[in-house]
Backbone as XML, in Angstrom:
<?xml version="1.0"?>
<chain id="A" units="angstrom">
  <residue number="1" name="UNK">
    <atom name="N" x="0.844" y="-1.174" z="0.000"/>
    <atom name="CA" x="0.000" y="0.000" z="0.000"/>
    <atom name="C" x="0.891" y="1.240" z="0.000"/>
  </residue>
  <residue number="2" name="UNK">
    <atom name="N" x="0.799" y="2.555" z="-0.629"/>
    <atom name="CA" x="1.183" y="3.574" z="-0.848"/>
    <atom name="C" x="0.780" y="4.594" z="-0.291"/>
  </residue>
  <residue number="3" name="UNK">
    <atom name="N" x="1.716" y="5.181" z="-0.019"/>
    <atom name="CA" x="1.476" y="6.354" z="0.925"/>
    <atom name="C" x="0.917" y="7.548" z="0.180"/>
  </residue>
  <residue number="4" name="UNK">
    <atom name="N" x="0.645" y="8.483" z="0.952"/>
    <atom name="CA" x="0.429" y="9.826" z="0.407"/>
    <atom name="C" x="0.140" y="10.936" z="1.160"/>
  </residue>
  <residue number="5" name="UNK">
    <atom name="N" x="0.518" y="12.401" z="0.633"/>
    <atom name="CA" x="0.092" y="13.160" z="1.643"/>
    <atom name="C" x="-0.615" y="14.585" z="0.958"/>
  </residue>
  <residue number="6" name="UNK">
    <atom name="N" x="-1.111" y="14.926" z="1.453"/>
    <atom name="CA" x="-2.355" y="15.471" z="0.463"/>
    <atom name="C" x="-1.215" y="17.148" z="0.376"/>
  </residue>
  <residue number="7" name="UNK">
    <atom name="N" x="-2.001" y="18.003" z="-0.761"/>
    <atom name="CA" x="-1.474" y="18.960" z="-1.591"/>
    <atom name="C" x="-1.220" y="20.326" z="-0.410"/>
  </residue>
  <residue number="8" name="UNK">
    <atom name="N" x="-0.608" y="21.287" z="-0.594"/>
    <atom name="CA" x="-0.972" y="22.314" z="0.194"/>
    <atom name="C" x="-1.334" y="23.293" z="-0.400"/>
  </residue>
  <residue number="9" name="UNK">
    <atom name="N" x="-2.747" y="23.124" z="0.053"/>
    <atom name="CA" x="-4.312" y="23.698" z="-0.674"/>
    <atom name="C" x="-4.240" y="25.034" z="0.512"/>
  </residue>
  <residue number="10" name="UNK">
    <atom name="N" x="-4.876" y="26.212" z="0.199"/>
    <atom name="CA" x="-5.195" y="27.176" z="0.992"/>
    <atom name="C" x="-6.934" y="27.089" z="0.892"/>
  </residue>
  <residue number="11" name="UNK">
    <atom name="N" x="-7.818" y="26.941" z="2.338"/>
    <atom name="CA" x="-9.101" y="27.170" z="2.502"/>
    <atom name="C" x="-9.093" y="27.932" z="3.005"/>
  </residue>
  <residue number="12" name="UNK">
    <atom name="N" x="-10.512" y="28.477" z="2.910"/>
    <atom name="CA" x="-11.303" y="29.478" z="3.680"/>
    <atom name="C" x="-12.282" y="28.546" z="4.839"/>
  </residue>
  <residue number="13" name="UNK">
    <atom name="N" x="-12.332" y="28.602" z="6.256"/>
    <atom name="CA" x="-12.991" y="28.594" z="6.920"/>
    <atom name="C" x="-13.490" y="28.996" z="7.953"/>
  </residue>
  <residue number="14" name="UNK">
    <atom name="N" x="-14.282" y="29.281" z="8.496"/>
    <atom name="CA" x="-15.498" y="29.904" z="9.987"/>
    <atom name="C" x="-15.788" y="28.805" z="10.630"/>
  </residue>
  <residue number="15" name="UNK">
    <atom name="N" x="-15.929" y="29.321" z="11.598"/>
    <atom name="CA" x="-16.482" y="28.448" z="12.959"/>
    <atom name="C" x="-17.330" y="29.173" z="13.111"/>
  </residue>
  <residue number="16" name="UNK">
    <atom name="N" x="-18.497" y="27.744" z="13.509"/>
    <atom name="CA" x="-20.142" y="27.841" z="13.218"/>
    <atom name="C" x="-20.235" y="27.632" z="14.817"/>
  </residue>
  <residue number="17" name="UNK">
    <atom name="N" x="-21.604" y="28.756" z="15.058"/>
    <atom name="CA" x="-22.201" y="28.422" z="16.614"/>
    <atom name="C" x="-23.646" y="28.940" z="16.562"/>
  </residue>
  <residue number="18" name="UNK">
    <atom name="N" x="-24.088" y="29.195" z="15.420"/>
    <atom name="CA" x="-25.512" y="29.472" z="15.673"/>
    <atom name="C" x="-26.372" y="29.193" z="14.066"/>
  </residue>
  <residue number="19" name="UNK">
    <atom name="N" x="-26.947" y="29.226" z="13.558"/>
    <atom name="CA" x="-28.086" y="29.105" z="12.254"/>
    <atom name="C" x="-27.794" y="30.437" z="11.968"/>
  </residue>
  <residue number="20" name="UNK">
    <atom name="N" x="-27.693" y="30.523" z="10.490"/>
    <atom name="CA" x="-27.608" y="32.113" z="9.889"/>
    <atom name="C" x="-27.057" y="31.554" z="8.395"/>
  </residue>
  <residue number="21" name="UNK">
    <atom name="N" x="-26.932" y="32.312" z="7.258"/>
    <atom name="CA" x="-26.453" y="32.249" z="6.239"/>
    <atom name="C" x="-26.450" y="30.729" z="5.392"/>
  </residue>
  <residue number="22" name="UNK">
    <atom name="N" x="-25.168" y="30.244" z="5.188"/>
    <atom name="CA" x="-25.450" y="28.731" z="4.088"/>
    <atom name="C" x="-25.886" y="27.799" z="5.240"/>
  </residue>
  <residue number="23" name="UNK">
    <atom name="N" x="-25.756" y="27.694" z="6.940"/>
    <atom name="CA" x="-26.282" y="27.107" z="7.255"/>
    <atom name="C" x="-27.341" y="27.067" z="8.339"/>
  </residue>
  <residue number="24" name="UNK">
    <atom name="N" x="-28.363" y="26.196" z="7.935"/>
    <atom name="CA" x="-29.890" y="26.483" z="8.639"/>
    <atom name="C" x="-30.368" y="25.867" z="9.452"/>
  </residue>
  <residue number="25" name="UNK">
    <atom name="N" x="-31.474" y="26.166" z="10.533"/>
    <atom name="CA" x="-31.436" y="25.259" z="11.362"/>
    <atom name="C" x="-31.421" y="23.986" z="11.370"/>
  </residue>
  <residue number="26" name="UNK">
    <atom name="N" x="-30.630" y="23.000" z="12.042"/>
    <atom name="CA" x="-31.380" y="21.292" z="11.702"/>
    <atom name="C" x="-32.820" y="21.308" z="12.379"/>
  </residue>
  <residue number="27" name="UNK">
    <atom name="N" x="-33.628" y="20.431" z="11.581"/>
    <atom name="CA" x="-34.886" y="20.333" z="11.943"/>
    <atom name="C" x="-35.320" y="18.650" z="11.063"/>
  </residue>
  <residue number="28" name="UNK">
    <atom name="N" x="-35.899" y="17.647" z="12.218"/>
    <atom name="CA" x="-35.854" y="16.178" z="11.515"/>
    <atom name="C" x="-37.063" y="15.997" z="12.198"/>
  </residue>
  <residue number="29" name="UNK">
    <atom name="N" x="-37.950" y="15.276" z="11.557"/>
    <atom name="CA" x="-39.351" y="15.199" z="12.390"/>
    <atom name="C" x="-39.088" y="14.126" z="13.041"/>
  </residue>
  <residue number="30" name="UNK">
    <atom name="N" x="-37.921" y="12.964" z="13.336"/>
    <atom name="CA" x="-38.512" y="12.355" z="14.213"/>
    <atom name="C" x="-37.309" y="12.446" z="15.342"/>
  </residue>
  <residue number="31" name="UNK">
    <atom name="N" x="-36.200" y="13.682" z="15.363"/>
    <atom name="CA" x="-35.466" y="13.484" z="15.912"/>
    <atom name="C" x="-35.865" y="15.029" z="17.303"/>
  </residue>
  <residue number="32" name="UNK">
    <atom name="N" x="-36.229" y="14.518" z="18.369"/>
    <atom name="CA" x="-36.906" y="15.394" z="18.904"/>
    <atom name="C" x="-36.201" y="16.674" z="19.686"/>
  </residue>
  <residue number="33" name="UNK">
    <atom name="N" x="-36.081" y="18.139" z="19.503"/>
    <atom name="CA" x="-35.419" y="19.465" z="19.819"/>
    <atom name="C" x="-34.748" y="19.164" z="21.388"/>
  </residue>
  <residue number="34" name="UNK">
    <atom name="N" x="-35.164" y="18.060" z="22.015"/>
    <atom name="CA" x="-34.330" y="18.586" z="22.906"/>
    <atom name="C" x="-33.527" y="16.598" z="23.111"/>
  </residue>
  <residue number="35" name="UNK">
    <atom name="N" x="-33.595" y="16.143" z="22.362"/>
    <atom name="CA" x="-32.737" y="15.050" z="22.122"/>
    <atom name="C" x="-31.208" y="15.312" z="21.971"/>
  </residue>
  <residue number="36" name="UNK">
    <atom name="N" x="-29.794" y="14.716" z="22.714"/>
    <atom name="CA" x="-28.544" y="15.150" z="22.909"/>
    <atom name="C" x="-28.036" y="14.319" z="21.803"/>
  </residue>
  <residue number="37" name="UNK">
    <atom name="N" x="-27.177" y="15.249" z="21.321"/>
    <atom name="CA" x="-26.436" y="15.015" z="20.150"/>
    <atom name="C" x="-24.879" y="13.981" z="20.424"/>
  </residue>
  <residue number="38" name="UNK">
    <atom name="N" x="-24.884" y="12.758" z="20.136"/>
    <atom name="CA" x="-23.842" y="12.126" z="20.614"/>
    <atom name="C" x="-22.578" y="12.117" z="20.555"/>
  </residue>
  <residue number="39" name="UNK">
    <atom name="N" x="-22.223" y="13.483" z="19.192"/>
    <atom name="CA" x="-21.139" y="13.781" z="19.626"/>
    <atom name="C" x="-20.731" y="15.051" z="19.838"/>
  </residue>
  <residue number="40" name="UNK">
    <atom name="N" x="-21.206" y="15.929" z="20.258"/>
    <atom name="CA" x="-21.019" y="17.093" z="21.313"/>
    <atom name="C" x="-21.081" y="17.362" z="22.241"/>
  </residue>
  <residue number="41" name="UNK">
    <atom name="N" x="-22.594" y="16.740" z="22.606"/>
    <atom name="CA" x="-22.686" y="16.769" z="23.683"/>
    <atom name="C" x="-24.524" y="17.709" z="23.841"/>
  </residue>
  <residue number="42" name="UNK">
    <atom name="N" x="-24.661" y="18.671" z="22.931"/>
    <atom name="CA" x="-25.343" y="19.893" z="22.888"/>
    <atom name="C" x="-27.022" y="19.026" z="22.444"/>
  </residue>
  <residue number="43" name="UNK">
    <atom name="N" x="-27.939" y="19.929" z="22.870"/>
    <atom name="CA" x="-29.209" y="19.658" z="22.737"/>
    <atom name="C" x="-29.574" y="19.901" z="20.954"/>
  </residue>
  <residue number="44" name="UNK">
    <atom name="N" x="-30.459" y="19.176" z="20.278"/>
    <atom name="CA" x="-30.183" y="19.079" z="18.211"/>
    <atom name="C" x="-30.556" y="20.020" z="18.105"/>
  </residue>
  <residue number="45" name="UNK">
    <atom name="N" x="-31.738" y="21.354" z="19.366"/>
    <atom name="CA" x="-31.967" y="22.715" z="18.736"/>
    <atom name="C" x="-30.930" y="23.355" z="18.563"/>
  </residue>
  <residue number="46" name="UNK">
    <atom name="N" x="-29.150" y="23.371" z="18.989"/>
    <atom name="CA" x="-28.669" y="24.300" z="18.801"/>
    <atom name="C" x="-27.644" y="23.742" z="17.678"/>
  </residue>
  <residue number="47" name="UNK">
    <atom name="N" x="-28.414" y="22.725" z="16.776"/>
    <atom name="CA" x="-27.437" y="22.394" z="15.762"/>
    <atom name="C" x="-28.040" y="22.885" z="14.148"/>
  </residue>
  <residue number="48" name="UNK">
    <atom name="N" x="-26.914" y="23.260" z="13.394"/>
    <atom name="CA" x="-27.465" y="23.460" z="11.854"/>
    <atom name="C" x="-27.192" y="22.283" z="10.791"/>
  </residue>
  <residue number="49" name="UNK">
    <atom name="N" x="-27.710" y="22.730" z="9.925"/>
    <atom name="CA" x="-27.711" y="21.423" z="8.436"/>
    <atom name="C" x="-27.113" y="22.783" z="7.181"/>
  </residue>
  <residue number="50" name="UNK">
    <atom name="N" x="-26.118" y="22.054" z="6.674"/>
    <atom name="CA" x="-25.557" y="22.209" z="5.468"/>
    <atom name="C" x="-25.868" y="21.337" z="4.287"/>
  </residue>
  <residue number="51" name="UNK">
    <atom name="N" x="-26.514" y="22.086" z="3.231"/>
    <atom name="CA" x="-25.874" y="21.063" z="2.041"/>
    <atom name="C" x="-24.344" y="21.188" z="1.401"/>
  </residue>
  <residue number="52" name="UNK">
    <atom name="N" x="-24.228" y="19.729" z="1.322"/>
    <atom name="CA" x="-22.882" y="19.293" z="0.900"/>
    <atom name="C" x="-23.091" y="19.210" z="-0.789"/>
  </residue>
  <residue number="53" name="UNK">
    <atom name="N" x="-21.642" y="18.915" z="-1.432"/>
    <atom name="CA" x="-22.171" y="18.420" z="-2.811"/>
    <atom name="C" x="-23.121" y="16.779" z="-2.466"/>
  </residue>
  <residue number="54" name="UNK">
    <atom name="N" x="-22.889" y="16.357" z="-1.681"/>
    <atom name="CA" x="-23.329" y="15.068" z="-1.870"/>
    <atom name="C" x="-25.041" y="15.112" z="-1.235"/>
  </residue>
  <residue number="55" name="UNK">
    <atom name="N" x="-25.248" y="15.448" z="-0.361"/>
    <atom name="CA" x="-26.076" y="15.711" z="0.289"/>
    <atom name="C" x="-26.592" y="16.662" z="1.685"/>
  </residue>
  <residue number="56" name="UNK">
    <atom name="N" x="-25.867" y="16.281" z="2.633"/>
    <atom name="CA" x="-25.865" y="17.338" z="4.165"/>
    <atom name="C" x="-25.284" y="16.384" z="4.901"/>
  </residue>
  <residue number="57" name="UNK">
    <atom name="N" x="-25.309" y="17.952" z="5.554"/>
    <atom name="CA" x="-24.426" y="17.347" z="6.878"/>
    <atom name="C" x="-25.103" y="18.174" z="8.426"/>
  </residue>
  <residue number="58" name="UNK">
    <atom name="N" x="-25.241" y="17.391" z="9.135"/>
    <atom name="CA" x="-25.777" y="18.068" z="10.390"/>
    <atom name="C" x="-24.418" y="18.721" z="11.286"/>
  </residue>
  <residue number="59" name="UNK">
    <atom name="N" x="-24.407" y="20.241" z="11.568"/>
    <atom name="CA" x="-23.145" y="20.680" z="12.285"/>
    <atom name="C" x="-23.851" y="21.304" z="13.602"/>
  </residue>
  <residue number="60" name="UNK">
    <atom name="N" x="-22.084" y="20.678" z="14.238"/>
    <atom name="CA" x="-22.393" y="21.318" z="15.700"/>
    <atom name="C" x="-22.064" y="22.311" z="15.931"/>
  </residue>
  <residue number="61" name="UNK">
    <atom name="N" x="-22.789" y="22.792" z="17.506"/>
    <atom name="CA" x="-22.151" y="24.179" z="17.748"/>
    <atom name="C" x="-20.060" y="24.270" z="18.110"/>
  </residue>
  <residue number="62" name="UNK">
    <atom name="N" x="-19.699" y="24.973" z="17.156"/>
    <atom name="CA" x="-17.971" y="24.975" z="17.188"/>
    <atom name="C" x="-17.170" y="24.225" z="16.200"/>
  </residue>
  <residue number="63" name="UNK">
    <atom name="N" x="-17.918" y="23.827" z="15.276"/>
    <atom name="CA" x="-17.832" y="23.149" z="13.687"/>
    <atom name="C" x="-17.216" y="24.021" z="12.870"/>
  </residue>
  <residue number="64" name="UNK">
    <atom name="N" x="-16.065" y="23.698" z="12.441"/>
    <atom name="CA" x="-15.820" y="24.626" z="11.127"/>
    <atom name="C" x="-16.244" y="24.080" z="10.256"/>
  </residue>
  <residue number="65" name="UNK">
    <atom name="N" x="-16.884" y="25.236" z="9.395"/>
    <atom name="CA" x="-17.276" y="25.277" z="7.806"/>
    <atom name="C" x="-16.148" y="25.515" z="6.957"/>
  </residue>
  <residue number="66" name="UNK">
    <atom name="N" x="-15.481" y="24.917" z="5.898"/>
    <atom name="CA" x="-14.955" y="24.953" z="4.907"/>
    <atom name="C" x="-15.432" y="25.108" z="3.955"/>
  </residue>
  <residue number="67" name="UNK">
    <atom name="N" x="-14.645" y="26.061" z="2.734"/>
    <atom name="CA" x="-15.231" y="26.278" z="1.390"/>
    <atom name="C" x="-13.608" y="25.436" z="0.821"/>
  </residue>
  <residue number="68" name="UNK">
    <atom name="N" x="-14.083" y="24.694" z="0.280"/>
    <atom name="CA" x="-13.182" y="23.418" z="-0.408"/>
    <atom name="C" x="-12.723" y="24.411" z="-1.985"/>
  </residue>
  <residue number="69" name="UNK">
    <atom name="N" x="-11.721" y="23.860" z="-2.786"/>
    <atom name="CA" x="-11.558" y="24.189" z="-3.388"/>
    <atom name="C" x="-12.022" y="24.667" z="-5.169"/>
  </residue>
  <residue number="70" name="UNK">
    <atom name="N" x="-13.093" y="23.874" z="-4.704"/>
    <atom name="CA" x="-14.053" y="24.146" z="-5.873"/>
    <atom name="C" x="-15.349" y="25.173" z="-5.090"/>
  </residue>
  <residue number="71" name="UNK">
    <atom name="N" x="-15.164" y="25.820" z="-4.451"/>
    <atom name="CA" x="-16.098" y="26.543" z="-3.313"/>
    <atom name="C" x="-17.828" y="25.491" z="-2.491"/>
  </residue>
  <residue number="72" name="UNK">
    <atom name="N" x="-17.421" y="24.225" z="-2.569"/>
    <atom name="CA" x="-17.920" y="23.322" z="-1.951"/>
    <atom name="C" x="-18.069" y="23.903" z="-0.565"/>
  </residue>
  <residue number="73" name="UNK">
    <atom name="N" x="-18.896" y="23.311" z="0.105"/>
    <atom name="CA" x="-18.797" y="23.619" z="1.902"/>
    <atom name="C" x="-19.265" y="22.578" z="2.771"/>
  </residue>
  <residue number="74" name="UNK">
    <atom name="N" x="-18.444" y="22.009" z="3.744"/>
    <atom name="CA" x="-18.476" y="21.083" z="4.715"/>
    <atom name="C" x="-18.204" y="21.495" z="5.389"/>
  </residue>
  <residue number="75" name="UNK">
    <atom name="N" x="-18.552" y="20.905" z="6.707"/>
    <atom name="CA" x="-18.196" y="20.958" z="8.507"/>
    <atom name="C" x="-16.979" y="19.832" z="8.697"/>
  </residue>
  <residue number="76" name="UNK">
    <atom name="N" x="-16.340" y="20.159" z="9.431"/>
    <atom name="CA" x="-15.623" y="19.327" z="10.016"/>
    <atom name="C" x="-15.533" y="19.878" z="11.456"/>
  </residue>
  <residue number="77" name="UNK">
    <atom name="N" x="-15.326" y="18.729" z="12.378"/>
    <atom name="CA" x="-15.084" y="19.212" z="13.902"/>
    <atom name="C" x="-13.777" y="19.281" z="14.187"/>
  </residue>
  <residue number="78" name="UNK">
    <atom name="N" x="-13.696" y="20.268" z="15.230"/>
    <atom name="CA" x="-12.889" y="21.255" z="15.888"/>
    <atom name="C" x="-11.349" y="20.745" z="15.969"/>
  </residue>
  <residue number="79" name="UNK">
    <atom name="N" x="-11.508" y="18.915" z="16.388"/>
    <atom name="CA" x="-9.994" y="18.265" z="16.712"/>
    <atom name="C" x="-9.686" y="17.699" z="15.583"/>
  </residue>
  <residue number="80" name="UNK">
    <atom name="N" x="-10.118" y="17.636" z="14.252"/>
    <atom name="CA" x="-9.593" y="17.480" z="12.900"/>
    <atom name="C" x="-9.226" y="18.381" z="12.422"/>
  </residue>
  <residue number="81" name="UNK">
    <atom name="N" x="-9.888" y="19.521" z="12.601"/>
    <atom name="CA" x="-9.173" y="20.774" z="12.020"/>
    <atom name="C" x="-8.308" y="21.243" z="12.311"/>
  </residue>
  <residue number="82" name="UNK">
    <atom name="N" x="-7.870" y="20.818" z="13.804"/>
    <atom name="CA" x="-7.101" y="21.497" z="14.649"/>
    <atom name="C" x="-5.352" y="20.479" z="14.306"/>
  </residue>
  <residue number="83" name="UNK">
    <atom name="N" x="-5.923" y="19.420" z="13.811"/>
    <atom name="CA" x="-5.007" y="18.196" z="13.452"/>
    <atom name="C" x="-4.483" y="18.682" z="12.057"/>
  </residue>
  <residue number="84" name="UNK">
    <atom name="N" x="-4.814" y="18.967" z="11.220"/>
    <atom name="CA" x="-5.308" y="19.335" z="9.401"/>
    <atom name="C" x="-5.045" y="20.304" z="8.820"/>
  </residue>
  <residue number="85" name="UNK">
    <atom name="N" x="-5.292" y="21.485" z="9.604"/>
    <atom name="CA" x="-5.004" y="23.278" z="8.820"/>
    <atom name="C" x="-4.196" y="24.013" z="10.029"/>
  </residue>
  <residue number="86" name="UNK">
    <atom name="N" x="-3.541" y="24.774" z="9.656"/>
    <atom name="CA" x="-2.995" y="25.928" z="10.049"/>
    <atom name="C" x="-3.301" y="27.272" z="9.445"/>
  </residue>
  <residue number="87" name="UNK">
    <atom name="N" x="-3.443" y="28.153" z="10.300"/>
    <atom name="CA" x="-3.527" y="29.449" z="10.052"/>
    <atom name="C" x="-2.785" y="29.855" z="8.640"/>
  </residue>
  <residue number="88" name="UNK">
    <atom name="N" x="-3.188" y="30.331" z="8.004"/>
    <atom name="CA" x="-2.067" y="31.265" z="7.258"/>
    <atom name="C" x="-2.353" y="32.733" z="7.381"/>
  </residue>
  <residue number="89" name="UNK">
    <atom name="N" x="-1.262" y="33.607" z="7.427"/>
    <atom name="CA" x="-1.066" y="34.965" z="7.666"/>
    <atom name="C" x="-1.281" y="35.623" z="6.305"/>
  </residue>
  <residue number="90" name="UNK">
    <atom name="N" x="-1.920" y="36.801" z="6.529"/>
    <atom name="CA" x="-2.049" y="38.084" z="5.159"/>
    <atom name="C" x="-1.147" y="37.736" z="4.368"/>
  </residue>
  <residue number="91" name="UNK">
    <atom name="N" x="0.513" y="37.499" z="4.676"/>
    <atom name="CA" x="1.647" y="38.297" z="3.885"/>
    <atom name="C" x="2.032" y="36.704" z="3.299"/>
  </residue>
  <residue number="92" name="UNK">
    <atom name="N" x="1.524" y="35.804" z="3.781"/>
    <atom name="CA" x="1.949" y="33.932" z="2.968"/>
    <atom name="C" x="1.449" y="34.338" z="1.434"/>
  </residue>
</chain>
């Protein structure tokens, strides 16, 4: 098996903590507003839904949103990102 290590791509991303703009509230009829989200921790009213290219994604509160390089947008959580991207400065 072959290794690899991925390109060094520059994204744009925000950290999400409330419903506003590309993403909207989650809302599932059978998943009930004050049911705990198993991996945050947080109650599903204070979570949003993105569409993905593929379909959606339900994000938590402290989720970064990425605009991928084709201006796509996904969530990823906080300790992948934190694993994955680095800052880049104005003057890079």
């Amino acid at each position: 098996m072959a290794k690899f290590r991925t390109l060094p791509v520059v994204v744009e991303a925000t950290r999400w903590f409330k419903a506003g703009g590309i993403v909207r509230p989650y809302l599932h009829p059978y998943v009930p507003d004050t049911a705990i989200c198993p991996h945050c921790g947080h109650a599903f009213h204070s979570h949003g839904w993105i569409d993905t290219l593929k379909v959606g994604h339900i994000v938590c509160p402290g989720d970064w949103i990425i605009t991928g390089v084709k201006g796509e947008r996904y969530p990823c959580k906080p300790d992948i990102f934190a694993m994955t991207y680095e800052e880049v400065k104005d003057d890079e």
